[in-house]
C-alpha positions as CSV (number, residue, x, y, z in Angstrom):
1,X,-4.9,35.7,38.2
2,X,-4.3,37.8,34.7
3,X,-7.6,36.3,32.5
4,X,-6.4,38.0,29.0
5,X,-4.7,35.8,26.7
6,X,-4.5,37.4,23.8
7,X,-8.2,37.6,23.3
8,X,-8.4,33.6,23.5
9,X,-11.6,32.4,25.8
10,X,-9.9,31.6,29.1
11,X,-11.7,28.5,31.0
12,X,-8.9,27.7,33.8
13,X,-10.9,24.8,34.7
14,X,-8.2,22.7,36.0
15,X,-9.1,20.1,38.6
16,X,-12.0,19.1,36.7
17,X,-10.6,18.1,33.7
18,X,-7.3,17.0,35.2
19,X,-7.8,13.4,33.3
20,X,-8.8,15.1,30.1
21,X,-5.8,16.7,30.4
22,X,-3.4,14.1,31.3
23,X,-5.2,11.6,28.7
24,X,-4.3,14.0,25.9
25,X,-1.2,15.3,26.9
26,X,0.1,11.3,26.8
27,X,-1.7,10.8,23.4
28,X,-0.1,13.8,21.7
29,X,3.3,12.9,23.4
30,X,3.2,9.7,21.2
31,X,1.6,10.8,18.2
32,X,3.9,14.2,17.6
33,X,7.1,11.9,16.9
34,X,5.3,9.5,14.3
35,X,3.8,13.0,12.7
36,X,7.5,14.3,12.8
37,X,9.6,11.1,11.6
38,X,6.4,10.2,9.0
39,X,6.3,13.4,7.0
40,X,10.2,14.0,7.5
41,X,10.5,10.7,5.9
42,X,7.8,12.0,3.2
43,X,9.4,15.6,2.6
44,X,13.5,13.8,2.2
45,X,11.9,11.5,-0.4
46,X,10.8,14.0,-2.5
47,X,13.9,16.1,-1.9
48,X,16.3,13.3,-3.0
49,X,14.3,11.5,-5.4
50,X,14.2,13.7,-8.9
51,X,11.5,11.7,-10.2
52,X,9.2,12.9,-7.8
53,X,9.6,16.2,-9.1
54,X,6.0,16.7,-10.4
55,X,3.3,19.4,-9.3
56,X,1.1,16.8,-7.9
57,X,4.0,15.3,-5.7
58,X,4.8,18.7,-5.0
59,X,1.7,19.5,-3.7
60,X,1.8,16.3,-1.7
61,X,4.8,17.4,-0.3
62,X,3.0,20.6,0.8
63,X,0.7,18.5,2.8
64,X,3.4,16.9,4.5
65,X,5.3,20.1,5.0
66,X,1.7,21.1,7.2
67,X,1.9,18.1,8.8
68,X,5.0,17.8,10.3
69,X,4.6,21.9,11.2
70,X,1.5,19.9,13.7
71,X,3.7,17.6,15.1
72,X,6.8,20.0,16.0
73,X,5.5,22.8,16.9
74,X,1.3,22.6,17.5
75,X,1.7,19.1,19.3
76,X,4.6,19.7,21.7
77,X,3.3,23.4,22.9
78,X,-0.5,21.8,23.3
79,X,1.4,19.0,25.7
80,X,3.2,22.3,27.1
81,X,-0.3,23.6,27.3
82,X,-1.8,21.0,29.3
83,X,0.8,20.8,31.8
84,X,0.8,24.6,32.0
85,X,-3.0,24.2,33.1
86,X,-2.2,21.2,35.5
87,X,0.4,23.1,37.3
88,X,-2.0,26.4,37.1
89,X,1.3,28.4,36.2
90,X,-1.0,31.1,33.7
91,X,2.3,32.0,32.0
92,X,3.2,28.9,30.4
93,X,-0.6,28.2,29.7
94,X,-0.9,31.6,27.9
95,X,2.4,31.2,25.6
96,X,1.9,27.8,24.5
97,X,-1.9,28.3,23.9
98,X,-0.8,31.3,21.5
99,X,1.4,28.5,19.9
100,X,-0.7,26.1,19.3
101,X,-3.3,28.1,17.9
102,X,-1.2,29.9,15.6
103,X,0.7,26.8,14.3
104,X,-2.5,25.4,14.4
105,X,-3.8,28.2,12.2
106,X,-1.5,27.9,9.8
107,X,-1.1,24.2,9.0
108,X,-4.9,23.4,9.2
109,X,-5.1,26.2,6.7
110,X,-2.2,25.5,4.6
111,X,-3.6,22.0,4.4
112,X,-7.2,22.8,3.2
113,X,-6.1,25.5,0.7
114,X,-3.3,22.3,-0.6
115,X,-6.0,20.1,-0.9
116,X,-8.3,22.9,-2.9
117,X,-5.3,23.1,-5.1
118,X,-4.6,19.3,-5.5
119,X,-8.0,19.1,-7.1
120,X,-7.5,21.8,-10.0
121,X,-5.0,20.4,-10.2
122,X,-6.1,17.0,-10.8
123,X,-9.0,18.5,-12.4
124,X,-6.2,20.1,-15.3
125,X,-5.2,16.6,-15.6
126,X,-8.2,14.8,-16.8
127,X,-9.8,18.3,-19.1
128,X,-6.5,19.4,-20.3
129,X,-4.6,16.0,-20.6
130,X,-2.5,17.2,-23.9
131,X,-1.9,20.7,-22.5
132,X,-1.1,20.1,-18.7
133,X,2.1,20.0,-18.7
134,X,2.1,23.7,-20.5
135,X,-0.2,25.1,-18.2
136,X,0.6,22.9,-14.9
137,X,4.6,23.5,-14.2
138,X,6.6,22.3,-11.0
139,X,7.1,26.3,-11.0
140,X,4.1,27.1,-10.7
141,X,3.1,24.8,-8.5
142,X,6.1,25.6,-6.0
143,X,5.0,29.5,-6.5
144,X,1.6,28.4,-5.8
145,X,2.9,26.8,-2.5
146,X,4.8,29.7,-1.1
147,X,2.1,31.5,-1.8
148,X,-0.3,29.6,0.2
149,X,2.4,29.8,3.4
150,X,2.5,33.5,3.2
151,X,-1.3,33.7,2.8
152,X,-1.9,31.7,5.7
153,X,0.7,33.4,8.2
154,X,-0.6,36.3,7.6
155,X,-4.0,35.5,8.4
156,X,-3.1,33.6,11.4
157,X,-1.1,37.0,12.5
158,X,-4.1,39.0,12.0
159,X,-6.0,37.0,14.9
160,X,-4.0,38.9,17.2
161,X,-4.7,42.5,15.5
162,X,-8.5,41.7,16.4
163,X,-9.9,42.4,19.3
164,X,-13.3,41.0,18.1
165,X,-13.0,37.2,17.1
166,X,-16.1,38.3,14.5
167,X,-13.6,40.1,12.3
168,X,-11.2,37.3,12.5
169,X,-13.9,35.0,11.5
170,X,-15.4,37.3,8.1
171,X,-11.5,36.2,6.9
172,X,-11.5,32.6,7.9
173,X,-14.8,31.8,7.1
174,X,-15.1,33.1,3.2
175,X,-11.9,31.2,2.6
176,X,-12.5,28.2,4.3
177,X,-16.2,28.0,2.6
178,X,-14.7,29.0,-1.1
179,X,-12.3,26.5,-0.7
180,X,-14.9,23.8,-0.2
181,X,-16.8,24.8,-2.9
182,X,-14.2,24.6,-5.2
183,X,-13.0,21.2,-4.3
184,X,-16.3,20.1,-4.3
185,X,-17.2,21.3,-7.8
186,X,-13.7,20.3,-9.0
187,X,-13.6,16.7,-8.3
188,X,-18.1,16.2,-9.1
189,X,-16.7,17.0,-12.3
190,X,-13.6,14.9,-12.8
191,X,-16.0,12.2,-11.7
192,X,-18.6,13.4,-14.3
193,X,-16.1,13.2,-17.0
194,X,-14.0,9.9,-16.3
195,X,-17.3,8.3,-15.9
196,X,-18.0,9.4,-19.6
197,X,-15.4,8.8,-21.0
198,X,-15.3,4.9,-19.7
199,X,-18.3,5.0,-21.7
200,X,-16.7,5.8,-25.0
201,X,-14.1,4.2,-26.5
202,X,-14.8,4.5,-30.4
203,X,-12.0,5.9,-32.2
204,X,-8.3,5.6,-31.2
205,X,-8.0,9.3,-30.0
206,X,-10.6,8.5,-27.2
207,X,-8.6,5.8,-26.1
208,X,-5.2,6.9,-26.1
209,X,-6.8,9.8,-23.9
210,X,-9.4,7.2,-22.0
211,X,-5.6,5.2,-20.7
212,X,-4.1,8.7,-19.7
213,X,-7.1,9.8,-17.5
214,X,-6.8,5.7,-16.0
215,X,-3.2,6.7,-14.5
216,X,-4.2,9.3,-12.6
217,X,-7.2,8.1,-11.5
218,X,-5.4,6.0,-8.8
219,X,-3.8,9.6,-7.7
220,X,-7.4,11.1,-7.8
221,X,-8.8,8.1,-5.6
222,X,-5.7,8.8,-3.2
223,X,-6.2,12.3,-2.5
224,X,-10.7,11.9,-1.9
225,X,-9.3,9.3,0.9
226,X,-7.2,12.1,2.2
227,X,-9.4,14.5,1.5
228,X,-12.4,12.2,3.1
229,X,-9.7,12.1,6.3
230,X,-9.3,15.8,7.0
231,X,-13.0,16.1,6.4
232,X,-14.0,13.4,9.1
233,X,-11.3,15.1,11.4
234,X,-12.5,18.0,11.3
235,X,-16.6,17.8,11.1
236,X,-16.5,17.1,15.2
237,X,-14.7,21.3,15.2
238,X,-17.0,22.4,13.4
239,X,-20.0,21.0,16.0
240,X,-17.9,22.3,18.8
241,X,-17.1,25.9,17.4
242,X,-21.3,26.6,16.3
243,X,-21.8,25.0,20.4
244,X,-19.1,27.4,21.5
245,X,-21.1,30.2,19.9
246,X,-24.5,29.7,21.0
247,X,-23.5,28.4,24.3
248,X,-19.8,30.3,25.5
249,X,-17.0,29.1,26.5
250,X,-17.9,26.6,29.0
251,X,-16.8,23.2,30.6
252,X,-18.0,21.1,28.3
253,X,-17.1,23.2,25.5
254,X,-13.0,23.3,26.6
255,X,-13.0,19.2,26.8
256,X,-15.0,18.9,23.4
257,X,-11.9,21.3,22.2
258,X,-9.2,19.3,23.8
259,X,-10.4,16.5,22.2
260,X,-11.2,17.2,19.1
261,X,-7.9,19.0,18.2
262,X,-6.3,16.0,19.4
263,X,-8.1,13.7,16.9
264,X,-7.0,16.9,14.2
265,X,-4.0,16.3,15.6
266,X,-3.3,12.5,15.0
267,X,-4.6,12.6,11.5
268,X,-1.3,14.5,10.6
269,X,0.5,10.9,11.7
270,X,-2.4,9.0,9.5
271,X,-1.6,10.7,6.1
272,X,2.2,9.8,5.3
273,X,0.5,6.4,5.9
274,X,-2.0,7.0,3.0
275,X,1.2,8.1,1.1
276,X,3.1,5.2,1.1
277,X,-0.1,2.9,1.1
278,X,-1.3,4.9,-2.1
279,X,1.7,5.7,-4.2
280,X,4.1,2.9,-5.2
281,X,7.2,5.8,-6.2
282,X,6.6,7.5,-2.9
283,X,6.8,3.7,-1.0
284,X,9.8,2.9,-2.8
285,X,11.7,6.6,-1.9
286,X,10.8,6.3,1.3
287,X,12.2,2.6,2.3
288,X,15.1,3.6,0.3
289,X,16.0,6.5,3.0
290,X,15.0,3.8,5.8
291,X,17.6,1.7,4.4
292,X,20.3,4.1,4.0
293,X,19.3,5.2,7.7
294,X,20.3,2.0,8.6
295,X,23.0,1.2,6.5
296,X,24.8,4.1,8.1
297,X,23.9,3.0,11.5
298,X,25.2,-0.2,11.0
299,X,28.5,1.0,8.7
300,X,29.1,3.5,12.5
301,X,28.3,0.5,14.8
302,X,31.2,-1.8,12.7
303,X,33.6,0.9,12.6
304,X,34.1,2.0,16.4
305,X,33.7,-1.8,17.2
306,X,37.0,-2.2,14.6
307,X,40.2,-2.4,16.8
308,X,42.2,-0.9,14.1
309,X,40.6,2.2,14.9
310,X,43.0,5.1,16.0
311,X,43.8,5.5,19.5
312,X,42.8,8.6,19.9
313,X,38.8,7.3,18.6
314,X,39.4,4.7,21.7
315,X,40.2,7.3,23.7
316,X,37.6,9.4,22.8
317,X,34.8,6.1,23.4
318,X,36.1,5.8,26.9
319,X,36.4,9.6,27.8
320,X,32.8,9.5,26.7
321,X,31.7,6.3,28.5
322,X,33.1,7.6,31.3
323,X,32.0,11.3,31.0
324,X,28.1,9.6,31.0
325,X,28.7,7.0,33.8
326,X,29.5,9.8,36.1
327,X,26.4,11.8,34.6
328,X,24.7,9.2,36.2
């Protein structure tokens, strides 16, 4: 059997973690539709609702877009993955491994570089409340987006230049620990200053700038539980990649991986939760498209069921009836 993947660690383990395997398989079968229909439902509300136009929905939107990259392409080729492994056909295991870890690469990144940028720009928001909308454009932000995409491809291409996974990791690992940083720094101080300025409400300039910093401090508390999310998630990878290092590639290793990107996995069906739960404008887009789903279902149901339809609709329903009946 061909052991080169790519340069990926091969562990082709199969019987004993067959019910690893099959457990995780099941749980990212369920879990990739709600990721798809939740952040689907997320990105056409901020498409057809203008009022959501803003750089910090924008950037929201971003985190979506990520999302639902897991749950149609990372989550269906790891499922393809696992049954790949169970059937030991190396072929489909090898393709849909490069699949998962690329999309893989790219939304995980795409998300924590979002997230970096949500708190500047939040950050913007509370130091440069008068100015923010000069320096803070839906523009820019939208530039800022593509630009983290194209970043983040590109890197996730480059892991297949490298022979060594060392190189790989002297990219991943500066951007990755910058971005940290400066989320970290970004929202200590947004904390340090709306906690002073709660403190100070003498003149009326204080306060008119005291009641703009209390509006978005409901967005600020929404993205630290997102951001407290994607951090919980992914603190167990973390432990398994410095194990992986020290120890190889072993047994334990691949099952701590399998599930471990699963839990990465769900949180991108978790987040359009937070979303709704967080943002009243975002709730109220989104049953809006639910309702118009279903309006239209119900408007289709009532007009084939009208028997003033044409005959040649009636013809067509039977022709089709009958086309599936002998299907079956």
């Amino acid at each position: 059997m061909n052991s080169s993947c790519s340069n990926f660690d091969i562990n082709f383990d199969t019987e004993a973690l067959y019910t690893t395997n099959v457990v995780t398989a099941v749980v990212n079968s369920m879990f990739s539709l709600t990721a798809v229909i939740g952040n689907l439902l997320i990105i056409m509300a901020y498409q057809r609702t203008p009022s959501l136009h803003c750089p910090a929905n924008t950037l929201l939107c971003c985190l979506a877009l990520a999302d639902f990259t897991v749950g149609l392409f990372a989550q269906p080729s790891f499922i393809a993955h696992k049954i790949g492994e169970i059937q030991r056909n190396f072929d489909i295991y090898c393709a849909t491994r490069i699949i998962t870890e690329t999309s893989g690469y790219i939304a995980s990144g795409v998300s924590i570089l979002t997230l970096t940028a949500i708190s500047i720009e939040r950050y913007f928001a509370v130091y440069f409340h008068l100015r923010y909308n000069e320096i803070v454009t839906n523009f820019r932000t939208l530039v800022t987006v593509v630009f983290l995409w194209s970043t983040m491809t590109l890197v996730a291409g480059a892991r297949f230049l490298m022979k060594d996974g060392k190189k790989f990791n002297t990219i991943t690992i500066p951007i990755l620990f910058s971005s940290l940083i400066i989320t970290i720094w970004s929202y200590s101080r947004i904390y340090t200053q709306v906690k002073r300025h709660h403190r100070c409400i003498q003149d009326q300039e204080k306060s008119v700038r005291i009641i703009g910093i209390a509006r978005c401090r409901k967005s600020i508390v929404t993205m630290i539980y997102i951001l407290g999310l994607f951090i919980l998630s992914n603190a167990p990878t973390i432990a398994v990649v410095i194990t992986h290092k020290v120890t190889g590639y072993t047994r334990s290793v691949k099952e701590a991986y399998i599930y471990v990107s699963t839990i990465v996995f769900v949180c991108s069906s978790i987040n359009p939760m937070i979303y709704c739960w967080r943002i009243p404008e975002i709730r109220r887009a989104v049953l809006k498209i639910i309702k118009i789903v279903f309006c239209l279902q119900a408007q289709t149901g009532s007009m084939m069921n009208n028997p003033a339809l044409p005959v040649r609709v009636k013809e067509f329903q039977y022709w089709s009836r009958s086309k599936v009946v002998s299907l079956i």
